[in-house]
Backbone as CSV, one residue per row, in Angstrom:
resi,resn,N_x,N_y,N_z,CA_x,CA_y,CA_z,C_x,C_y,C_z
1,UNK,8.934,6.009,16.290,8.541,6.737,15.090,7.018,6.673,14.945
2,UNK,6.507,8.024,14.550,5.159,8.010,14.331,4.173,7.974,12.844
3,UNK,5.098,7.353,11.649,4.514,6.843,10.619,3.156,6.251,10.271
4,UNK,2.178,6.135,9.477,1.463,5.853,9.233,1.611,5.139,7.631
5,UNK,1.733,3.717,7.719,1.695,3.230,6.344,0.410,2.659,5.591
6,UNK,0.219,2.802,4.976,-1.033,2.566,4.058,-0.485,1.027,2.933
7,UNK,-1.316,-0.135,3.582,-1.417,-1.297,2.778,-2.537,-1.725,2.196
8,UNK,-2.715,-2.524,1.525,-4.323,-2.972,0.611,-3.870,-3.369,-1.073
9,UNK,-4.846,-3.742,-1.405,-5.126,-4.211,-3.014,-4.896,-2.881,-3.977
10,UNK,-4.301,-2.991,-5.021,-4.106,-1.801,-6.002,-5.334,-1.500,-6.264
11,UNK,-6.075,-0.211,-6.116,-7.032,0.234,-6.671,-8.120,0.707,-5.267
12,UNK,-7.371,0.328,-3.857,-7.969,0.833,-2.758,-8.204,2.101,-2.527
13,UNK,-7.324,2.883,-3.021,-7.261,4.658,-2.602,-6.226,4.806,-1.589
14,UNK,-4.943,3.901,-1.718,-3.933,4.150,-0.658,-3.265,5.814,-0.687
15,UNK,-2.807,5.970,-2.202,-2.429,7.191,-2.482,-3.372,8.195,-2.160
16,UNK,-4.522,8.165,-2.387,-5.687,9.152,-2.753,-5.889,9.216,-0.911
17,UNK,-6.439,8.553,-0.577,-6.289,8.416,0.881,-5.374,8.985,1.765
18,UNK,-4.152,8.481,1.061,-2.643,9.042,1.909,-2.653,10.390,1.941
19,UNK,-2.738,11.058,0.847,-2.970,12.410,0.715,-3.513,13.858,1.853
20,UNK,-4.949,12.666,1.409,-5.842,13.411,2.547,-5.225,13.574,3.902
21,UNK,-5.393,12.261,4.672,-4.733,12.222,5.704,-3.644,12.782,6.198
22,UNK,-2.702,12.586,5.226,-1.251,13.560,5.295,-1.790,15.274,6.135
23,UNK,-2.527,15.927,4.805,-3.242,16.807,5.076,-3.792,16.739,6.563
24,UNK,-4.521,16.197,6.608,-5.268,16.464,8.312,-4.454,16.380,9.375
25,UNK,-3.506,15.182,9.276,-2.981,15.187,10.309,-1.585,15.718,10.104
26,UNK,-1.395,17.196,9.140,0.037,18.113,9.085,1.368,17.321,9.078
27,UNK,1.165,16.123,8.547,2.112,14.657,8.266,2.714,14.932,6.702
28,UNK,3.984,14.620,6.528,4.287,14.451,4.863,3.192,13.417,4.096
29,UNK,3.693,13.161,3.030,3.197,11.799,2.376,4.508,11.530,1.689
30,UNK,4.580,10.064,1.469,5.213,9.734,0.494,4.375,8.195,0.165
31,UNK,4.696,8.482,-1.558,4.372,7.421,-2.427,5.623,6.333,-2.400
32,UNK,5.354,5.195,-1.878,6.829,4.264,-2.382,7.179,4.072,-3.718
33,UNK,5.863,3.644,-4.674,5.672,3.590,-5.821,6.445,4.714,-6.528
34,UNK,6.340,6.184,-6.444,6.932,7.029,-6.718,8.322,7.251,-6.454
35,UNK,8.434,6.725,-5.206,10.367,6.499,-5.150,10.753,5.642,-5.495
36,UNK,10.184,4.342,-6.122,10.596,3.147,-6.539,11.013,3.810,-8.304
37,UNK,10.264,4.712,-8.316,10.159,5.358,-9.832,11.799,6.250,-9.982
38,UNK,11.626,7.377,-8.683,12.620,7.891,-8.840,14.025,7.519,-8.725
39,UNK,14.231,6.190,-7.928,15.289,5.999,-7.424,15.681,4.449,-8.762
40,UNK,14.781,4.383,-9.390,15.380,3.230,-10.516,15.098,4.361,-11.402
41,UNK,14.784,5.644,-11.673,14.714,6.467,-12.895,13.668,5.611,-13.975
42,UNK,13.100,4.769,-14.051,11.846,4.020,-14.747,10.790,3.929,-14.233
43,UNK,9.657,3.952,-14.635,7.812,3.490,-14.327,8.081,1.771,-13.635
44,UNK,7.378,1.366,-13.016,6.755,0.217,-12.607,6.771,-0.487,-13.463
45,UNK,6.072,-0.065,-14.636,5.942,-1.402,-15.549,6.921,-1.904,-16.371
46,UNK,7.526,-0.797,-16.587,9.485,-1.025,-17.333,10.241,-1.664,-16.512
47,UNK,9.845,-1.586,-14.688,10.904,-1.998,-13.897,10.538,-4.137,-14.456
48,UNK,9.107,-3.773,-13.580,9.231,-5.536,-14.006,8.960,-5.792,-15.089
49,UNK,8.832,-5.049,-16.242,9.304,-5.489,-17.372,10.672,-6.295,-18.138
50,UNK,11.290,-5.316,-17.665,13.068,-5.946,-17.408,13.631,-6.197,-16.259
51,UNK,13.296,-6.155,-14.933,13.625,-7.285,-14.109,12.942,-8.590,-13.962
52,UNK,11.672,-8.568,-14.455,10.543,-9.917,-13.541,10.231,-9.610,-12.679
53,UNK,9.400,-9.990,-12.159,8.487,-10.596,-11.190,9.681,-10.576,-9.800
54,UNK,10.649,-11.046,-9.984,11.636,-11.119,-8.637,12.355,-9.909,-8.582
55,UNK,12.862,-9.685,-9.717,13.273,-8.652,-9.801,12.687,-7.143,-9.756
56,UNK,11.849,-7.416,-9.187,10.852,-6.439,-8.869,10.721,-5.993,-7.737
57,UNK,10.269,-7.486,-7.066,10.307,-7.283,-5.525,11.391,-7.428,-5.075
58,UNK,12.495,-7.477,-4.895,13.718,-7.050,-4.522,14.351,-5.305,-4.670
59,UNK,13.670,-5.104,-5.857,13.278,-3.666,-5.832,12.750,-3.092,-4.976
60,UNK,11.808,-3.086,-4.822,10.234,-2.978,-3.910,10.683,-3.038,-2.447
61,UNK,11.571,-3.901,-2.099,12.085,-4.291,-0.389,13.324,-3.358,-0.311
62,UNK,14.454,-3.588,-0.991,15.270,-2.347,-0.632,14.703,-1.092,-0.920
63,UNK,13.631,-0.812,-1.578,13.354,0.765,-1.521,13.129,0.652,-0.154
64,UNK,11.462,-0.026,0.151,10.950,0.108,1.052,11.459,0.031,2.576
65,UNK,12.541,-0.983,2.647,13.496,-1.161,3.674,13.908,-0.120,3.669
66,UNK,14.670,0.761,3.543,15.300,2.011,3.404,14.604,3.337,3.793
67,UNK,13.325,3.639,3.489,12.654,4.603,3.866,12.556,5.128,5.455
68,UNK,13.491,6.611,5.607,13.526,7.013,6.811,12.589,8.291,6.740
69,UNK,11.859,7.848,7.346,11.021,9.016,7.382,10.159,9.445,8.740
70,UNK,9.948,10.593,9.408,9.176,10.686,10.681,7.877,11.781,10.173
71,UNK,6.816,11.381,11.041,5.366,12.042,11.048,4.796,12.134,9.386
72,UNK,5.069,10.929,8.891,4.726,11.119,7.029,3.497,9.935,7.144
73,UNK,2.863,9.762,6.157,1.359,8.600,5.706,2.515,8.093,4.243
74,UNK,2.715,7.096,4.643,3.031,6.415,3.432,1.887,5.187,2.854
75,UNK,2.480,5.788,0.832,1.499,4.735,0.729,2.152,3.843,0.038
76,UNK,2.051,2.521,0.248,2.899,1.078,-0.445,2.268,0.878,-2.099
77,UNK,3.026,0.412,-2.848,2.529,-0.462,-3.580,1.629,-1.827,-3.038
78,UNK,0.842,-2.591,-3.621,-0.188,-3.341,-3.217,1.028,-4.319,-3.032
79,UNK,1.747,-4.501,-3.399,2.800,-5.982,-3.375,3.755,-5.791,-2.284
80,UNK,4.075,-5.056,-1.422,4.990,-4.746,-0.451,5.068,-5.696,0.243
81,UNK,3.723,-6.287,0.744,3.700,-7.750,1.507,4.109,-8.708,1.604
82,UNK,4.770,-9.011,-0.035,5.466,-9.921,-0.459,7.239,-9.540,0.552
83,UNK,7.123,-8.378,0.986,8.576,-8.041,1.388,8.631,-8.206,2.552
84,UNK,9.380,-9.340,2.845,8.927,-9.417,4.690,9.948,-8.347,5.192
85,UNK,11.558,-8.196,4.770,12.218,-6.706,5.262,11.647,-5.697,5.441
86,UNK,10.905,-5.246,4.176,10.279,-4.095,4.361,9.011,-3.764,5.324
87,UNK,8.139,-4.791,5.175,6.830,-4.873,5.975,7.007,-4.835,7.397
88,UNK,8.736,-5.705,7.521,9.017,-4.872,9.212,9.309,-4.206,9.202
89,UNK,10.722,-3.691,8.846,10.746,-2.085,9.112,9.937,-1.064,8.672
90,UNK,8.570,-0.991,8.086,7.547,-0.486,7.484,6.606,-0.291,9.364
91,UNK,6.357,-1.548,9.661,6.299,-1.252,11.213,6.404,-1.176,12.102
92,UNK,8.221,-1.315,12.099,8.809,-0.861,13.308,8.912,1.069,13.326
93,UNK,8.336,1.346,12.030,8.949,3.043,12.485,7.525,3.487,12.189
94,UNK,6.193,2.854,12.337,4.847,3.445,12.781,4.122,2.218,12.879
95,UNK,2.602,2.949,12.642,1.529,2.259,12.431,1.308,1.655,11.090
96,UNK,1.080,0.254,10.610,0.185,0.181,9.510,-1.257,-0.269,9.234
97,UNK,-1.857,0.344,8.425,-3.246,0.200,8.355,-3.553,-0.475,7.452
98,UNK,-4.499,-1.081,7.118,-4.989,-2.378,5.765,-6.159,-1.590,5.246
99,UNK,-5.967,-0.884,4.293,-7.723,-0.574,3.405,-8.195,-1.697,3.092
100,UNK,-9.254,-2.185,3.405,-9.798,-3.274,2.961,-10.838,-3.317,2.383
101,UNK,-11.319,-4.048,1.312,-12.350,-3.788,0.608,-12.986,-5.077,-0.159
102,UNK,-13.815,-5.372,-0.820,-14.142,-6.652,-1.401,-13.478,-7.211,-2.572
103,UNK,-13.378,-8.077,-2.941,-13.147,-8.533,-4.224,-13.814,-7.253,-5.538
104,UNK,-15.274,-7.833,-5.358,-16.490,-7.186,-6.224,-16.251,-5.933,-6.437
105,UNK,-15.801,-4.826,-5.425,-15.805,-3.247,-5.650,-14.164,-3.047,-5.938
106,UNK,-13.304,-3.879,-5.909,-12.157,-4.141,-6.313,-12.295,-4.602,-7.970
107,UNK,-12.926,-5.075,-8.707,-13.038,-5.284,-9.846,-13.445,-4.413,-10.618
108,UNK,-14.786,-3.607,-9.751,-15.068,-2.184,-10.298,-13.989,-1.235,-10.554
109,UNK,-13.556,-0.793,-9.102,-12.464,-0.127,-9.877,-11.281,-0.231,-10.560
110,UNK,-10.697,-0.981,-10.588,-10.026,-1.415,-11.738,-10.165,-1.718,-12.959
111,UNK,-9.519,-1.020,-13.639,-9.161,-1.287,-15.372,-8.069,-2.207,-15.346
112,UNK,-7.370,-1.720,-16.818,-6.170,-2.195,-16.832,-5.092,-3.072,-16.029
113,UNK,-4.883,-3.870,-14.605,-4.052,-4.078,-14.232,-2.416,-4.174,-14.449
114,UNK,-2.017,-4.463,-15.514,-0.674,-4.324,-16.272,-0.091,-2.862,-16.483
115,UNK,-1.418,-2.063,-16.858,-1.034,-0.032,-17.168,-0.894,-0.008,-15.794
116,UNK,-1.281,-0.572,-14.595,-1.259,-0.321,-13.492,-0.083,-0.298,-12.889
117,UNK,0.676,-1.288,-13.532,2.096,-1.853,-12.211,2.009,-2.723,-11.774
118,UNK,0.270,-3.531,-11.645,0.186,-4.480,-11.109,1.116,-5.687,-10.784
119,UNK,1.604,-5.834,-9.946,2.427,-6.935,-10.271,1.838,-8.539,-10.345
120,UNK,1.690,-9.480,-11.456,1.113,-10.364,-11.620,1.585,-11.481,-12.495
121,UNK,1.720,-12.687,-11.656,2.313,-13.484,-11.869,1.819,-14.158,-13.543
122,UNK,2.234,-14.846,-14.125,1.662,-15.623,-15.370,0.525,-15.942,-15.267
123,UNK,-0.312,-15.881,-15.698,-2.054,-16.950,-15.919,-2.812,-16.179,-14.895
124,UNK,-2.601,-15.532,-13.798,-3.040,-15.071,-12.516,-3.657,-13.876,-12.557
125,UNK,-5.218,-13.762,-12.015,-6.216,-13.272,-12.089,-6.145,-12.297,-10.462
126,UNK,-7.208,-11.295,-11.008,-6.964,-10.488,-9.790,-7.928,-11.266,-8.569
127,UNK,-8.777,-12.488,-9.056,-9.516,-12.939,-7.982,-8.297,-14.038,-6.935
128,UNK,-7.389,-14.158,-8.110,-6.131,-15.441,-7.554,-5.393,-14.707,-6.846
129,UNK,-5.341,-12.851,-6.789,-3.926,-12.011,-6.555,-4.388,-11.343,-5.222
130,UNK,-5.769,-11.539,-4.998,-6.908,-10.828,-3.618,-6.316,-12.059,-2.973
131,UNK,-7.151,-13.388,-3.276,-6.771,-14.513,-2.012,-5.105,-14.937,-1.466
132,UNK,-4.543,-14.748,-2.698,-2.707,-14.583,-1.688,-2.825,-13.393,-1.320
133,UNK,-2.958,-12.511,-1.203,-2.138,-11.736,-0.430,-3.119,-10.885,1.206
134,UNK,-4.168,-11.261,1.019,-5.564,-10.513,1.716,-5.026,-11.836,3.709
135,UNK,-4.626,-12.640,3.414,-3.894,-13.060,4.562,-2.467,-12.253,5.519
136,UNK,-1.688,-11.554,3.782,-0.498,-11.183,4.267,-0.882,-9.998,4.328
137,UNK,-2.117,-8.984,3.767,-2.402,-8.080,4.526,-3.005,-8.093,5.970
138,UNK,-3.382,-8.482,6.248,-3.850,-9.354,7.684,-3.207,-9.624,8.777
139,UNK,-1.953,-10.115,8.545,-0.684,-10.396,9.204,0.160,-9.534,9.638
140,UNK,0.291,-8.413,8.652,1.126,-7.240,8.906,-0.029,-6.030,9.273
141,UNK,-0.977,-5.841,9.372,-1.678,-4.791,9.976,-2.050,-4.491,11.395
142,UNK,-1.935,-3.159,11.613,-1.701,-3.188,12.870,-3.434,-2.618,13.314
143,UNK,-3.475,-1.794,12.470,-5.165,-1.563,12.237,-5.835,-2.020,10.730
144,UNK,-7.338,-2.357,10.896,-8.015,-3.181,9.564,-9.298,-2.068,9.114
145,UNK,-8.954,-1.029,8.240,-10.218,-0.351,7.869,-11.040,-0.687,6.976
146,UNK,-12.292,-0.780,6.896,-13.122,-2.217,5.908,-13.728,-0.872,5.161
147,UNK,-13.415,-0.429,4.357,-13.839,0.827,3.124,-15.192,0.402,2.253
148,UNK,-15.606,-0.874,2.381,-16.746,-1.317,1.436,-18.175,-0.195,1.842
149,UNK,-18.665,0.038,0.904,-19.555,1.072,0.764,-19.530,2.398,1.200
150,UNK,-18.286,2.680,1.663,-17.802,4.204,2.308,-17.051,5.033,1.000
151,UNK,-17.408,6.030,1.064,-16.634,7.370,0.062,-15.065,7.710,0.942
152,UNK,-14.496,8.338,0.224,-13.048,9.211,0.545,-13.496,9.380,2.410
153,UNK,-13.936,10.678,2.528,-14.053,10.813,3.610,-15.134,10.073,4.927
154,UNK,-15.372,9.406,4.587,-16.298,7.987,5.395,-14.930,7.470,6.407
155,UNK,-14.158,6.791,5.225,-13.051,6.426,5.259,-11.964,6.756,5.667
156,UNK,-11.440,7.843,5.834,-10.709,9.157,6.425,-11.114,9.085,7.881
157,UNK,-12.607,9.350,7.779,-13.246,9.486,9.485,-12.476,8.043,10.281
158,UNK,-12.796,6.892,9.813,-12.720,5.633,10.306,-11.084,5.738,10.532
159,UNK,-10.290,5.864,9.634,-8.754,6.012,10.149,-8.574,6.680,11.264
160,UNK,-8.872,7.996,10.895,-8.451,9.076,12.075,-9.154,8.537,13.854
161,UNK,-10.768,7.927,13.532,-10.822,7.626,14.956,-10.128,6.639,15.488
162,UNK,-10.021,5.524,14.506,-9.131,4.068,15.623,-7.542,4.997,15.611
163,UNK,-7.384,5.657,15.190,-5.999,5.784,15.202,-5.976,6.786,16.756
164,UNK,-7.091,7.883,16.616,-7.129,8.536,18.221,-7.439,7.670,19.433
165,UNK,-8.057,5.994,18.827,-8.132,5.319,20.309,-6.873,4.743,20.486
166,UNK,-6.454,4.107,19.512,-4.985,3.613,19.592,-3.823,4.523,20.362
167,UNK,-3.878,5.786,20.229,-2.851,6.600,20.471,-3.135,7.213,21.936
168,UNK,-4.344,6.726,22.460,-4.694,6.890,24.153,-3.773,6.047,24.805
């Protein structure tokens, strides 16, 4: 399978990104976030509102486990990582890529985390929610695009070329 999944910190441009790309390379997109929406009929924040925190990501892994899809850019929720089911079969049926970016320009863009979906544990800060998981993005990537000081299409460029050396 020739998938392209999109992983990173909420507020990377996975969606916004996915998009594009979709576009260039005549690929679907799909949002998980958005089927996590459609397929529980609730927003993100209602889900772990009334499931928790576990009950969330158990959400989050059978969606994501489940997704059959060929020649699409998917983009994850930032917490998928937490799903080791999903994060494999996420790359057994393509490529996944890590937007990566700093803490610092990660704080910029972000508002709200909670209006977000964010998923976040009690007391836990987005500087506490970068250092868990910036390993388990790491672990599961198959390519690492470092987005710090690059625009939309900077960024776009950098995918599309490692992905044409990769695919030699």
């Amino acid at each position: 399978m020739n998938n392209i999944t999109l992983i990173g910190m909420p507020g990377v441009g996975k969606s916004t990104i996915g998009v594009v790309l979709a576009k260039v390379m005549g690929y679907q997109f799909l949002d998980s976030d958005l089927l996590i929406q459609k397929q529980e009929k609730r927003k993100l924040s209602r889900i772990i509102e009334e499931e928790g925190y576990e009950g969330f990501q158990e959400v989050e892994n059978r969606v994501n486990a489940s997704i059959e899809a060929e020649n699409t850019v998917i983009a994850t929720g930032g917490s998928v990582v937490y799903c080791e089911e999903a994060m494999n079969h996420l790359k057994s049926v393509g490529t996944v890529v890590y937007l990566k970016l700093s803490l610092d320009s990660l704080s910029k863009r972000l508002g709200n985390l909670k209006g977000r979906g964010v998923l976040l544990k009690e007391g836990q800060t987005l500087e506490d929610l970068y250092e868990e998981r910036t390993p388990l993005y790491e672990k599961y990537a198959d390519i690492v695009v470092d987005e710090e000081g690059k625009d939309l299409e900077a960024s776009l460029d950098d995918i599309l070329e490692i992905l044409k050396k990769k695919s030699k």
